[in-house]
matplotlib code that plots the C-alpha trace (Angstrom):
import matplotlib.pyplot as plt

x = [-41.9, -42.3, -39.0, -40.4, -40.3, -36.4, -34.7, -31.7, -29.0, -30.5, -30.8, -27.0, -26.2, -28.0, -26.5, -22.8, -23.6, -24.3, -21.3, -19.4, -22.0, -22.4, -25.1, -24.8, -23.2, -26.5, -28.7, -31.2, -31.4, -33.5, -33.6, -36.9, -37.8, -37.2, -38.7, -36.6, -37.1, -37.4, -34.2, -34.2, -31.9, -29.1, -27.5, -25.7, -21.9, -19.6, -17.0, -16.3, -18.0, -20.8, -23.9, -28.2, -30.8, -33.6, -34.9, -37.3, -39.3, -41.9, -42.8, -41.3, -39.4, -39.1, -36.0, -35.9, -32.5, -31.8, -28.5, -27.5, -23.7, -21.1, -24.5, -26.5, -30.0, -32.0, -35.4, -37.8, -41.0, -42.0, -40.1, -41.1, -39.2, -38.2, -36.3, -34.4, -33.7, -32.1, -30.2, -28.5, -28.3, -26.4, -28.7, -28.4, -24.8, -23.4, -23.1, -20.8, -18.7, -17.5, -14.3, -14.4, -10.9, -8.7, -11.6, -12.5, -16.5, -17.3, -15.5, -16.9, -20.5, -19.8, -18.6, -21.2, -24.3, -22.4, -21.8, -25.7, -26.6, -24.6, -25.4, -29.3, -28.5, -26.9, -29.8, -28.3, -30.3, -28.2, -24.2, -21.9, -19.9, -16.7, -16.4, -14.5, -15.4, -13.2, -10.1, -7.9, -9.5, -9.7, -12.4, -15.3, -16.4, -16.6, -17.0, -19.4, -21.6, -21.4, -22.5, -25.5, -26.6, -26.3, -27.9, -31.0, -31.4, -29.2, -29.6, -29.4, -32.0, -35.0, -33.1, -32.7, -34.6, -32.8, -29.2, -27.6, -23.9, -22.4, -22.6, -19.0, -18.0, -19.1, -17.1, -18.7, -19.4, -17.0, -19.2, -22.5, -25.3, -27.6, -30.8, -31.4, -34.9, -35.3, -35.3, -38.5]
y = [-57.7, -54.1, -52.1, -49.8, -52.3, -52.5, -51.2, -48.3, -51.3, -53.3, -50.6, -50.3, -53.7, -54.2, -51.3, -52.8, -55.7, -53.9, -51.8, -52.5, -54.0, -52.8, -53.1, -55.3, -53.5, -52.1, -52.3, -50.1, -50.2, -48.2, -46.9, -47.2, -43.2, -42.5, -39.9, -37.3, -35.2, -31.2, -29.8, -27.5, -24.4, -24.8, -23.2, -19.5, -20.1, -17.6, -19.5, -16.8, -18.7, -20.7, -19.3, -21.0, -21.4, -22.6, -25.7, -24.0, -27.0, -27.8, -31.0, -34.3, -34.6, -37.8, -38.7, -41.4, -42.4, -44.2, -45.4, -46.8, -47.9, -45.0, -42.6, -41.5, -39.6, -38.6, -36.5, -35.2, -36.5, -33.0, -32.2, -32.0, -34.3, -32.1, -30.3, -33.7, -34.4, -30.6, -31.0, -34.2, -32.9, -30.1, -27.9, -25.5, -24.5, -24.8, -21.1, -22.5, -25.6, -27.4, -29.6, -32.6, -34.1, -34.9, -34.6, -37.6, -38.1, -36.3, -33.4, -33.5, -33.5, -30.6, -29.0, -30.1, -28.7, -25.4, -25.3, -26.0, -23.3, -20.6, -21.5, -21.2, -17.7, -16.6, -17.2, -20.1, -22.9, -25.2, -26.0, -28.5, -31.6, -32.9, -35.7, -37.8, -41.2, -43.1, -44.7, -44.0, -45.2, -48.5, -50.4, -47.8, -44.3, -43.3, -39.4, -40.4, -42.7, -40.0, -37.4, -39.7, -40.5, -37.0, -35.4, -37.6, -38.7, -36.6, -33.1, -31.3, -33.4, -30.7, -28.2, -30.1, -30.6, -32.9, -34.4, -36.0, -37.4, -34.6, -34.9, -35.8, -32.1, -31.3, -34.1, -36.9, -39.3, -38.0, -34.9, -34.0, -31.2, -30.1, -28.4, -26.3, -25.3, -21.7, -19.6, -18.4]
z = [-30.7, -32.6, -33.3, -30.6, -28.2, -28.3, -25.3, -25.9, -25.5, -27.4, -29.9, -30.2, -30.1, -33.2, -34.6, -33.2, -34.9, -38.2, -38.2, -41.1, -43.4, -46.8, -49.2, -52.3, -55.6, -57.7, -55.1, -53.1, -49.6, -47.5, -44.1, -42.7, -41.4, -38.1, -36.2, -34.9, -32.0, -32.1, -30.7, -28.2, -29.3, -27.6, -24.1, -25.5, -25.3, -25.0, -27.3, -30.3, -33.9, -31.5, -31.6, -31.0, -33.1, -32.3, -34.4, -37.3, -36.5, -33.7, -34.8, -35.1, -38.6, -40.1, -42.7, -45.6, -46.6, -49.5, -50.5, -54.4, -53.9, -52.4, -53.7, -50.9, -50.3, -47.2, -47.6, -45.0, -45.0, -46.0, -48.7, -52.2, -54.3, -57.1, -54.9, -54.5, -58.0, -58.2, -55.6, -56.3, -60.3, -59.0, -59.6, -56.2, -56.0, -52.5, -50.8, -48.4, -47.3, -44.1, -44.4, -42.1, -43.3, -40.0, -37.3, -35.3, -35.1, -31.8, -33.4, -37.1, -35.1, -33.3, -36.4, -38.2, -36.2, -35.8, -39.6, -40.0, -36.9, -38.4, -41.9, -40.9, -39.2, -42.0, -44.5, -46.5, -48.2, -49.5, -48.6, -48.6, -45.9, -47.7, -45.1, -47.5, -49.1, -46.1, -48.5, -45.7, -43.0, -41.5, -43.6, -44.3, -44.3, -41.1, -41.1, -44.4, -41.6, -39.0, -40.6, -42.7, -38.9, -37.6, -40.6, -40.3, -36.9, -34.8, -33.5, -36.4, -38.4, -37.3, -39.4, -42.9, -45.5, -47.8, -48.3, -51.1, -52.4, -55.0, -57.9, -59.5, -60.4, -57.1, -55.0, -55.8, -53.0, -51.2, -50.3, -49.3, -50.2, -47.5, -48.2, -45.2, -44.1, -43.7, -40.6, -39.2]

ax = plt.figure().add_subplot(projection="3d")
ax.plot(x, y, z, "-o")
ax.set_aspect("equal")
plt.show()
């Protein structure tokens, strides 16, 4: 049977049945890429702070995650990797930052892809998650997991380039930076 032949439940039930492990201590494990599908810009809200973008991207994006320890990486399949390597050395300083501390995961998702909306709109390239590193929750990093999934899989995957832990003057693992593809 090929991964593609999985049904949706059987999808999560794997996923279920994964929750909660972690990877041995010095080792790399990998995420096989996924295709993601373009997003269509969303309906116009009349919330004050909400506002659509469409996806810069027509075509399907594809996301590599890589993960050494609490460190954590995800790349597009079209991104150059030097811009990689200056983002996780700190190179590109954040030009703005989204606290997740004290959301539950349905609302640090919504916060999250208006963070990313507006921060596209706005002209940014590269900002910053603090989504904690999870020592107070029960077992694991929940908002650190949500947002990993969202960033490369979810809805607002068609708008990122790259994604990587801080570094430690930064926030450490207990942050992330997002290179953000540009608005056309």
């Amino acid at each position: 049977m090929k991964k593609t032949d999985l049904s949706e439940d059987d999808r999560k039930a794997f996923e279920e049945a994964m929750r909660g492990v972690v990877p041995l201590q010095g080792r790399t494990s990998r995420v096989a890429p996924r295709p993601t599908r373009p997003t269509a810009p969303p309906p116009a809200s009349s919330k004050p702070g909400l506002s659509s973008v469409a996806s810069p991207r027509a075509l399907p994006v594809t996301f590599q995650v890589e993960a050494v320890g609490e460190v954590v990486k995800g790349w597009s399949s079209d991104l150059d990797r030097r811009l990689l390597r200056e983002l996780a050395r700190g190179d590109k300083n954040p030009e703005a930052s989204l606290d997740l501390h004290g959301k539950t995961v349905p609302r640090a998702e919504h916060a999250i892809a208006n963070f990313v909306s507006n921060s596209i709109t706005a002209g940014r390239r590269c900002v910053a998650i603090v989504h904690g590193r999870g020592l107070h929750s029960e077992g694991r990093a929940v908002l650190k997991e949500a947002t990993i999934r969202l960033l490369s899989e979810g809805s607002v995957a068609a708008q990122i380039l790259a994604f990587c832990s801080a570094p430690p003057s930064m926030g450490g693992a207990g942050a992330m930076l997002l290179l953000l593809r540009r608005n056309r």
